[in-house]
C-alpha positions in Angstrom: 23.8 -20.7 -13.1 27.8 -21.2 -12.7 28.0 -17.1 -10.9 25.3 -18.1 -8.7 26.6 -21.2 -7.7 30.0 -19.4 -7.0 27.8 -17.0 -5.3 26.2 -19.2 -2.8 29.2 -21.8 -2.6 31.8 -18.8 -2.6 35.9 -19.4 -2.2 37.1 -20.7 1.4 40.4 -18.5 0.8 38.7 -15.6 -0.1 36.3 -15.7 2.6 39.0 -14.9 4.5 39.1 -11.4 3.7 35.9 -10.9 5.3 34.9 -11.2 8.8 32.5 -14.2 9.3 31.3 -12.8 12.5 31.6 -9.3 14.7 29.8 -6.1 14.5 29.2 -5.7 10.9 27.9 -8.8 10.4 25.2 -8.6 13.3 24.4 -5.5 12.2 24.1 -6.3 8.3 21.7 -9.1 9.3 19.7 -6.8 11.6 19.9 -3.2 9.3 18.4 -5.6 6.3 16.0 -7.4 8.8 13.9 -4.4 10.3 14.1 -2.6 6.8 12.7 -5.7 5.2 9.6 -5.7 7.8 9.0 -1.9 7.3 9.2 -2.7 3.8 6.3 -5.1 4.0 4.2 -2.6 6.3 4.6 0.5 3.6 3.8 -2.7 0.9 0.4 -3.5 2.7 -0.5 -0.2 3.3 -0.1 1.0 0.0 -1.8 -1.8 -1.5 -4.6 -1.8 1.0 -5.1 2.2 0.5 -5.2 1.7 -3.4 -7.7 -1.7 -3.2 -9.9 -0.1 -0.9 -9.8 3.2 -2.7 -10.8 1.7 -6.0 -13.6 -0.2 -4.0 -15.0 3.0 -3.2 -14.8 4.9 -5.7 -16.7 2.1 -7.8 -19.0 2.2 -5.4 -19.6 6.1 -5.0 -19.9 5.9 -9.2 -22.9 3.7 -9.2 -24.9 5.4 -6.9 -26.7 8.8 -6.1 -28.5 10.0 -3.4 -31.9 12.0 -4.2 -33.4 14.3 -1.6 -36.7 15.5 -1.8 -37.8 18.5 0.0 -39.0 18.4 3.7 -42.4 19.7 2.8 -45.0 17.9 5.2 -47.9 18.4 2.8 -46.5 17.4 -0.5 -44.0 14.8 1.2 -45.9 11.7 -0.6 -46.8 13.8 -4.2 -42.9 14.2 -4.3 -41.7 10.9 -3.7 -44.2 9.2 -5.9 -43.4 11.8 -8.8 -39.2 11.0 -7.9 -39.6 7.2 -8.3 -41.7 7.6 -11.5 -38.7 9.7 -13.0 -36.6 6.8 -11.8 -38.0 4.0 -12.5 -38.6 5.3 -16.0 -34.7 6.5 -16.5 -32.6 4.3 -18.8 -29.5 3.1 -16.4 -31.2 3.2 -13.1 -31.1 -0.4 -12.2 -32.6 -0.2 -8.6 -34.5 2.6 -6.7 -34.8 2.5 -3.4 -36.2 4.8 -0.2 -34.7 5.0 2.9 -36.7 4.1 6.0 -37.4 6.4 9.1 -35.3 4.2 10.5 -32.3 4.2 8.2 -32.3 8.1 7.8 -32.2 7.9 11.7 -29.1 6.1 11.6 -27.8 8.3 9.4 -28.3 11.5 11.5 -27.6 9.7 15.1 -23.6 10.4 14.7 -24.5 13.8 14.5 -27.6 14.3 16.6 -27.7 11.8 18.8 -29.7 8.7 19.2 -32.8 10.2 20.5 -33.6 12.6 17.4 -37.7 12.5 16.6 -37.4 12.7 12.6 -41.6 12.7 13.0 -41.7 16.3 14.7 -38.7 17.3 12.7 -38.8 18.5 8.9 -36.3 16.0 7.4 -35.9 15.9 4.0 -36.7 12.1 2.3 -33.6 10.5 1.2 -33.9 8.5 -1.9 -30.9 5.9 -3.1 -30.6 5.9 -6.9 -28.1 2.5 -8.0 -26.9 2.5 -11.7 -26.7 -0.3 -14.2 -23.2 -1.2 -16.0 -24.2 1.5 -18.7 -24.9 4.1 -16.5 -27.7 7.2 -17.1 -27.3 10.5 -18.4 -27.1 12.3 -15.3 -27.5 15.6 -16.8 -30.7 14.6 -18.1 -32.1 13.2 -15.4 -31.5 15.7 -13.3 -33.4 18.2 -16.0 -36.4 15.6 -15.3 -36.4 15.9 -11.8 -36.4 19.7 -11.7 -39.4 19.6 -14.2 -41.5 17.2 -12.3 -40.2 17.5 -8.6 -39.2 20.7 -7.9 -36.8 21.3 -5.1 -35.2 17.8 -5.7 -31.3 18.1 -5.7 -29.8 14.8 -6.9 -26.1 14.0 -5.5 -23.8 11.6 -7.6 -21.1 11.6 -4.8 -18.6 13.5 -7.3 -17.4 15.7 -4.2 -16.9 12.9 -2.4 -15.4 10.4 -4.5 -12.8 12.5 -6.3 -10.8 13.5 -3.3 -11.1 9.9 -2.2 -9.5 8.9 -5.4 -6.7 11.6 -4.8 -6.1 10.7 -1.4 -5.3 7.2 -1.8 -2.8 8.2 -4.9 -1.1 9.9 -2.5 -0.9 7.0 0.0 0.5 5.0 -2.5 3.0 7.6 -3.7 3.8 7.7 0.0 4.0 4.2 0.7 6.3 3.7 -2.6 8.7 6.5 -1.8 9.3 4.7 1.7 9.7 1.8 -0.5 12.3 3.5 -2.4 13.7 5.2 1.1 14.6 1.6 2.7 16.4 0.6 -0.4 18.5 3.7 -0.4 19.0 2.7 3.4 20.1 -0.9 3.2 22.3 0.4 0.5 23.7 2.8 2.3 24.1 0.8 5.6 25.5 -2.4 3.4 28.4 0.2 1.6 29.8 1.7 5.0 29.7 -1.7 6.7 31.7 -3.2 3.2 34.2 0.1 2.9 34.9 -1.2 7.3 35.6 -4.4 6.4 37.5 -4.0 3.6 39.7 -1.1 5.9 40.2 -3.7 8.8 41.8 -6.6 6.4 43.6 -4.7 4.6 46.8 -6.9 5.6 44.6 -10.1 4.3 44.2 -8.0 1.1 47.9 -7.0 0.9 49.0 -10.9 1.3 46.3 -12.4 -0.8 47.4 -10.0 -3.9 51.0 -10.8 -2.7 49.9 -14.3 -4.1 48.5 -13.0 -7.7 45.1 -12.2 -6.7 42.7 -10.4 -8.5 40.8 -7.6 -7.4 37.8 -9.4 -8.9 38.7 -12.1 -6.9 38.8 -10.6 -3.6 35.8 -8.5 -4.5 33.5 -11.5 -4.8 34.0 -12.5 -1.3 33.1 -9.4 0.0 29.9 -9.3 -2.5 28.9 -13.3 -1.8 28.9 -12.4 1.7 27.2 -9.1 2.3 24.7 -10.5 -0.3 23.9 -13.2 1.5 23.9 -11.2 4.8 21.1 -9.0 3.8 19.0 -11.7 2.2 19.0 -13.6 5.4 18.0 -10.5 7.0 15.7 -9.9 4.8 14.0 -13.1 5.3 13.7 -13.1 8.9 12.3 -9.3 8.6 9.7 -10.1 6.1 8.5 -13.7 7.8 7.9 -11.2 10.7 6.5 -8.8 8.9 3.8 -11.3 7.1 3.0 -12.2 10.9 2.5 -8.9 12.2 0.4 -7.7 9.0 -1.5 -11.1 9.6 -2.3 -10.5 13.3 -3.9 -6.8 12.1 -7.9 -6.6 12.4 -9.9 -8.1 9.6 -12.3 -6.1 8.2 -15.2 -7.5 10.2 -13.7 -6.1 12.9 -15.5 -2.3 12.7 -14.0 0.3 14.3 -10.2 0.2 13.6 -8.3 2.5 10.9 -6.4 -0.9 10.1 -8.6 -2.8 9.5 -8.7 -5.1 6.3 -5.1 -3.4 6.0 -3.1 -6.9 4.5 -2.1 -8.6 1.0 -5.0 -10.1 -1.5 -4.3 -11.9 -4.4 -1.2 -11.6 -6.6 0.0 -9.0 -4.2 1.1 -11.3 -1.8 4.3 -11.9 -4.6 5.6 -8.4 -3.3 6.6 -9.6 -0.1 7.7 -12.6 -1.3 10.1 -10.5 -3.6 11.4 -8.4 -0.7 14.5 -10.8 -0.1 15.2 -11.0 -4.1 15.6 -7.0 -3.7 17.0 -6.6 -0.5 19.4 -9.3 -2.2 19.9 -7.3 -5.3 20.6 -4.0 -3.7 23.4 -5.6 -1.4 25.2 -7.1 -4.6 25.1 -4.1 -6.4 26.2 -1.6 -3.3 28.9 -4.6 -2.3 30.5 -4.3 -5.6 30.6 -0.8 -5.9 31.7 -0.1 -2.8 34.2 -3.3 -2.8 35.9 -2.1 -6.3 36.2 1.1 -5.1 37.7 0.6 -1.6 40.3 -1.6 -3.7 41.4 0.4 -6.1 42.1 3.5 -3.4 44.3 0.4 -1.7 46.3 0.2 -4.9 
């Protein structure tokens, strides 16, 4: 509690070792700032990517899709044969045939609106929803090829594994940005400590002239540049909340960002985006602070 006092309160005669105002202040504030509100963006991304993802997926496992040959003549045999097997299967929890209608709405993105399933051999679509337990899929398909031949049953493997693989990457994407900005602000927050140390050098020279420590001069330089980027950091991520916020909802259809935003217990990730941009600006500070010091010596 006492170091973080010191750390907030910090030493007016110290403090004069480090610029309160110029370049690299401005540019601390505003480095730390818009690398705080990409930080949140690359958060709500990744988080979205992964939710959504996981929605799917446990979507995609809980239901198949059975198509019956598009056989005129034995159209009504077949489906009446197909819902016996399912109705009958341990773990089917709901069986249900698509409309005219429904399999035209399926086919319209890719035929148009004016497609006329009645003159048209279509196969009958056939949605097949699981129970928590789930069915032996194996055997069910062995049923439906011995009593409704032609049937081919689709568990939406091919579509939900690369699904599943796609959003890992997104999230190993959005992390390694993550990880990207934090080498940045600690990168931007050593060069701009290493050019303020360099300017006041003669403040350095006069405060050790009057038995200063190292450590002591050192913790100005850390208290300041800490603070610095956390300030920045809160004004990027307040923005960056806003911006995420003002992003379509997902009941507005049609954009790729839509629903895109924090749920939950993620929304303590951009809360912690200060802490860290804090964190990495004390630890960069000191290093670079001790180090510019002792080539001085």
């Amino acid at each position: 509690m006492k170091g973080m006092l010191e750390l907030i309160v910090g030493d007016p005669q110290a403090d004069r070792a480090v610029p309160p105002t110029g370049l690299t202040a401005r540019l601390t504030v505003f480095v730390a700032g818009v690398m705080a509100f990409l930080a949140v963006f690359a958060l709500a991304i990744s988080l979205t990517t992964g939710r959504q993802a996981a929605i799917w997926a446990d979507e995609l496992a809980q239901s198949a899709t059975l198509r019956l040959p598009a056989d005129p003549e034995m159209a009504d045999d077949l489906l009446l044969s197909a819902v016996e097997v399912l109705e009958t299967t341990p773990g089917v929890a709901r069986v249900r045939v698509l409309s005219s209608d429904e399999q035209q709405a399926l086919l319209e993105p890719w035929f148009g609106p004016d497609l006329p399933l009645d003159s048209l051999p279509v196969p009958q679509l056939v949605e097949v929803v699981a129970d928590d337990d789930g069915y032996d899929i194996d055997g069910l398909r062995a049923r439906l090829t011995a009593q409704v031949p032609g049937a081919v049953l689709d568990d939406h493997t091919a579509w939900r594994e690369p699904l599943v693989a796609a959003a890992s990457r997104v999230r190993l994407i959005g992390w390694a940005v993550i990880v990207l900005i934090g080498a940045t602000i600690a990168a931007m927050i050593t060069l701009a400590a290493q050019a303020s140390l360099a300017a006041n050098q003669q403040v350095i020279r006069v405060l050790r002239l009057v038995g200063a420590k190292d450590v002591y001069i050192a913790r100005a330089f850390v208290r300041r540049y800490t603070l610095r980027a956390g300030l920045g950091a809160i004004v990027g991520t307040v923005i960056g909340v806003a911006g995420v916020q003002l992003l379509p909802s997902d009941d507005q259809v049609g954009s790729i960002l839509m629903g895109v935003g924090f749920d939950g217990a993620a929304w303590l990730w951009p809360i912690l985006i200060p802490l860290l941009s804090a964190v990495v600006a004390f630890l960069a500070t000191r290093a670079a602070a001790f180090r510019t010091l002792k080539e001085m010596t």
